[in-house]
Structures are given as structure tokens and as C-alpha cells.
C-alpha positions as CSV (number, residue, x, y, z in Angstrom):
1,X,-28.7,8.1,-59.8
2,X,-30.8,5.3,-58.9
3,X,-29.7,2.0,-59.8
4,X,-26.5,3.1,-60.5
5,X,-24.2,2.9,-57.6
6,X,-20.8,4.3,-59.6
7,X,-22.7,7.9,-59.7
8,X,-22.2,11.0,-57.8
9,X,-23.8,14.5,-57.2
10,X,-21.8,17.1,-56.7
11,X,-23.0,18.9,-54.1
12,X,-21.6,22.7,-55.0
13,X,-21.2,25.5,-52.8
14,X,-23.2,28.6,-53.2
15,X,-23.1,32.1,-51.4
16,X,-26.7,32.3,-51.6
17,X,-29.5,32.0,-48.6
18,X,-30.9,28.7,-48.7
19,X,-34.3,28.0,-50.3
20,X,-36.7,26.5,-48.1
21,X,-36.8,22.6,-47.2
22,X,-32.6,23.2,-48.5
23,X,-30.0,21.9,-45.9
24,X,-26.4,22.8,-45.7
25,X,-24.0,20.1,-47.5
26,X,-27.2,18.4,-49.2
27,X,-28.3,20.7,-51.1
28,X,-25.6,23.1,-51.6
29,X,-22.9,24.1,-49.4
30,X,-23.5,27.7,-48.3
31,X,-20.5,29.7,-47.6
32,X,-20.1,33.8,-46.9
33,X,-19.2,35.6,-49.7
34,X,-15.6,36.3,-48.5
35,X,-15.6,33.0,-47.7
36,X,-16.1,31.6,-51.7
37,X,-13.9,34.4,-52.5
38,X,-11.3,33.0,-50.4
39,X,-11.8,29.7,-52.4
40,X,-11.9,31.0,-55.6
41,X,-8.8,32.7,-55.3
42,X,-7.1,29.5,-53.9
43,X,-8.2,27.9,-57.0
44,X,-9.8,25.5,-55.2
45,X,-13.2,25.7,-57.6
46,X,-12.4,23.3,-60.8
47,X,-15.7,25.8,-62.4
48,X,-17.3,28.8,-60.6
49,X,-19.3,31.6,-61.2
50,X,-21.3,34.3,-60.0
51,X,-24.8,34.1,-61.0
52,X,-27.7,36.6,-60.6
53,X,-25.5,38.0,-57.5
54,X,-24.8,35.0,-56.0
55,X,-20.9,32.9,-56.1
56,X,-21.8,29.0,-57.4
57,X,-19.3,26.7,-57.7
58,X,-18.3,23.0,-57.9
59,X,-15.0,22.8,-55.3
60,X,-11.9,20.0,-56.7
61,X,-12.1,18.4,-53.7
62,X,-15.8,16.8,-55.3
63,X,-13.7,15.8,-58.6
64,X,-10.6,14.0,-56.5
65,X,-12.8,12.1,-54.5
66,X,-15.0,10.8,-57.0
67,X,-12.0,10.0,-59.4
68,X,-10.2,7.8,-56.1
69,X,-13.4,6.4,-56.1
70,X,-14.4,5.3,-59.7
71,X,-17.1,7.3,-59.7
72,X,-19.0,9.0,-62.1
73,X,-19.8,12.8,-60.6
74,X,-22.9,14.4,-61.9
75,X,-22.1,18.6,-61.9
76,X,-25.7,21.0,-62.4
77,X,-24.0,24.1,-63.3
78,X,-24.7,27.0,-65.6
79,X,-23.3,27.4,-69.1
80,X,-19.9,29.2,-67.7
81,X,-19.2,26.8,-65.2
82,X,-20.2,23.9,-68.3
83,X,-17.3,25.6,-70.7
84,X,-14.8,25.9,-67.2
85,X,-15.2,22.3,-66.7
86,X,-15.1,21.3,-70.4
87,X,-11.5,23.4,-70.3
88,X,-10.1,21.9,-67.3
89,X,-11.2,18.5,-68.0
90,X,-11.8,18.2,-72.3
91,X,-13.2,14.8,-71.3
92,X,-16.3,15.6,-69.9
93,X,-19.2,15.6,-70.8
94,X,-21.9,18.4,-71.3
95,X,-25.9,17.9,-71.5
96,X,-27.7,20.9,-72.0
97,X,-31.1,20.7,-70.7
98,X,-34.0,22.9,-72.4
99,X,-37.5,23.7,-71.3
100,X,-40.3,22.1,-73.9
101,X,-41.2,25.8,-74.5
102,X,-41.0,29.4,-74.1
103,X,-44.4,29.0,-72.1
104,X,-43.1,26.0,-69.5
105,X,-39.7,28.8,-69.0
106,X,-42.0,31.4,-67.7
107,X,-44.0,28.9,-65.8
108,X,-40.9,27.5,-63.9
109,X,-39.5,30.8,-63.8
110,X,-42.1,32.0,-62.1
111,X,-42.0,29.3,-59.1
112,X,-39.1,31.3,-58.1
113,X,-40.9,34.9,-57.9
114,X,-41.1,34.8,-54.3
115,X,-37.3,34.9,-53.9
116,X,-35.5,38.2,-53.3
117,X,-33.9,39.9,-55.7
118,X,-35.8,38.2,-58.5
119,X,-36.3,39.7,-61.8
120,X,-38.2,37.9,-64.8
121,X,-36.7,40.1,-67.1
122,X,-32.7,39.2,-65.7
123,X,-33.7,35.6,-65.7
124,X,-35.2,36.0,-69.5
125,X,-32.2,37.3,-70.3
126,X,-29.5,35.0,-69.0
127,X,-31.6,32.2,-70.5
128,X,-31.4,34.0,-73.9
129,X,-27.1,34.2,-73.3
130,X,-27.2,30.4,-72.2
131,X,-29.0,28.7,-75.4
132,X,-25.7,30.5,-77.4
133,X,-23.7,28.0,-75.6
134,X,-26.1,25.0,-76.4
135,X,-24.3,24.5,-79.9
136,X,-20.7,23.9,-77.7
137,X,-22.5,21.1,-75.5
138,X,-22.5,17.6,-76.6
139,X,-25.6,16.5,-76.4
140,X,-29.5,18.2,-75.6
141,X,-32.4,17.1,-73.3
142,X,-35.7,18.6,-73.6
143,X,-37.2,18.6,-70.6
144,X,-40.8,17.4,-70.7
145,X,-41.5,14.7,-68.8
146,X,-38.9,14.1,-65.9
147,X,-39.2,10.3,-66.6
148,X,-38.0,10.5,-70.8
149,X,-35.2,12.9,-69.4
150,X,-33.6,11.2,-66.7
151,X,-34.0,8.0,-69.2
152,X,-31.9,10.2,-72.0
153,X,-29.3,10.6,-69.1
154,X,-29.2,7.0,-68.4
155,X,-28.7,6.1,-72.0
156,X,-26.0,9.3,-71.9
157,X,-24.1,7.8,-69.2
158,X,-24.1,4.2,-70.8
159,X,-22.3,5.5,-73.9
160,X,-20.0,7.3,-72.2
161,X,-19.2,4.1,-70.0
162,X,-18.0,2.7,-73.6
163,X,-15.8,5.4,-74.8
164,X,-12.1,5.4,-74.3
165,X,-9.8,5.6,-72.8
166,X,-11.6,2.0,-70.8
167,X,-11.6,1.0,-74.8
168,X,-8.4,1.7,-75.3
169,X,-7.6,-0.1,-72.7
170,X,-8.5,-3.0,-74.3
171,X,-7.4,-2.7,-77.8
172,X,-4.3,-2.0,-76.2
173,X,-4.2,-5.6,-73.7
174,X,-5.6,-7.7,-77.1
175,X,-3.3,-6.2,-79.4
176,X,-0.4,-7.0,-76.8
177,X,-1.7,-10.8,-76.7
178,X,-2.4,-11.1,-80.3
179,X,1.7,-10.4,-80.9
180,X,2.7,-12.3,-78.3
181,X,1.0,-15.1,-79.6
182,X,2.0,-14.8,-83.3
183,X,5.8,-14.3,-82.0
184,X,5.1,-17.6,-79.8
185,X,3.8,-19.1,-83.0
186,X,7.2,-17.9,-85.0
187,X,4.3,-16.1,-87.2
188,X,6.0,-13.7,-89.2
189,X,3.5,-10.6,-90.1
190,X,3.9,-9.0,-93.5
């Protein structure tokens, strides 16, 4: 996001006990589990979904605001919530990002073996479901170095600046003043 004012993250809420150094509408916003449930049956949640026990998801309210501000919002979700928001808005966009290798997966897995209720084997598994879903997304990072990744982004996000409807848009406005003109001109089109 840096150097580019017109992008947003979404900070989602989460029913889960903040990690340490986390901090409460930062990081995530962390609700109680009746209180997500209370959301989510509100439909207040454009994507959600419960993941390794715990309620994530990316509340409309994010969406509107960053719409009635021409921004771009930048959602991390998992592969459900990625085919929710893909459904509720068919313009988005979806990167899916992939370790280098199966070796780096355990690695970064296993930064998170300290927290409760963590199982390799569960993790190992939902990571197997996800990469069905990478065929659906439109585009792949692998992440190896941080810097090449967050430059793929960048170059993501510029492309998608250029797609319509903004082109359109345009085609649209010259179109208009390209007929005006030839009517001006009494130029009769075959």
C-alpha cells in the first residue's frame, strides 16, 4: 500500500484471541462468537467463514466505505471467503498467493505451533483443499521474496486500474463526441 494512497486494507473481524503484538481494529477486529454470529446472520459480512474453529470475516460496511471513497480495498481471506466475494461482487479480483515450496509451508506453518489448538496435520490439510481453488483465482503469486511479491501486486493493481468499466467510460464519452462532430459536420456515415 505504500505509494499508493487510493488503497485500503480491510481490516476483518475474527472470533479468535489476538496473537501477540495484535491490537483490536488494526489488526483484526475481535468480536465474541455470538457476537459474529449475530453479524453473520444479519448479513452484514459481504464473505465469512469459520476457519480452524474460529468465525473470520470481512464486514460490508469495509466495502461501502471504500467504494464512497474511490478506494481500492485490499481483502486477506481464505479460499471460501475468495469464491464469496467473487459471487457477490464478479468484479473482483482474486490473487492466490503460494508458498515457494512444500518445505517453506512447514516452516511458516510451524511459526504458529505455539498457538492453541494447533494441529500440523489440520493446517496440511486445509492447505491441500485451498490449492483446488487456485485454478478459479485470476492470477498466482509465489511467495519468495516479499519484495518480487508485493511488486507482482503493484503491477496487479495497475492492470486492473485499466480495465473497464473506467474504459468504458471513455469509449463511451469519445464515441459520443466523435458523432457529434460528424453530425455538426453534416458527415453522413455509411
Amino acid at each position: 500500500m505504500e505509494g499508493n494512497p487510493a488503497l485500503r486494507f480491510s481490516v476483518s473481524h475474527t472470533t479468535r484471541k489476538p496473537r501477540p503484538g495484535e491490537k483490536d481494529s488494526v489488526d483484526y477486529h475481535f468480536v465474541s462468537e455470538a457476537d459474529f454470529a449475530a453479524m453473520a446472520e444479519r448479513g452484514e459480512f459481504l464473505e465469512w467463514a469459520r476457519v480452524h474453529g474460529c468465525g473470520y470475516g470481512t464486514h460490508r460496511s469495509e466495502c461501502e466505505r471504500a467504494l464512497r471513497l474511490g478506494e481500492t480495498l485490499l481483502l486477506d481471506v481464505d479460499v471460501q471467503g475468495g469464491m464469496q466475494v467473487k459471487k457477490a461482487e464478479p468484479g473482483a479480483i482474486l490473487v492466490f498467493i503460494l508458498p515457494p515450496s512444500f518445505e517453506v509451508l512447514l516452516e511458516r506453518l510451524g511459526r504458529r505451533q505455539a498457538e492453541p489448538g494447533f494441529d500440523l496435520a489440520t493446517r496440511l490439510a486445509s492447505a491441500l483443499k485451498e490449492l483446488e481453488f487456485a485454478s478459479v483465482y485470476d492470477y498466482t503469486i509465489v511467495n519468495e521474496d516479499l519484495g518480487v511479491a508485493v511488486d507482482q501486486v503493484r503491477r496487479i493493481l495497475d492492470a486492473a486500474s485499466l480495465r473497464s468499466p473506467g474504459g468504458l467510460e471513455r469509449v463511451s464519452r469519445l464515441s459520443h463526441d466523435i458523432t457529434r462532430w460528424l453530425r455538426s459536420h453534416d458527415v453522413h456515415r455509411p
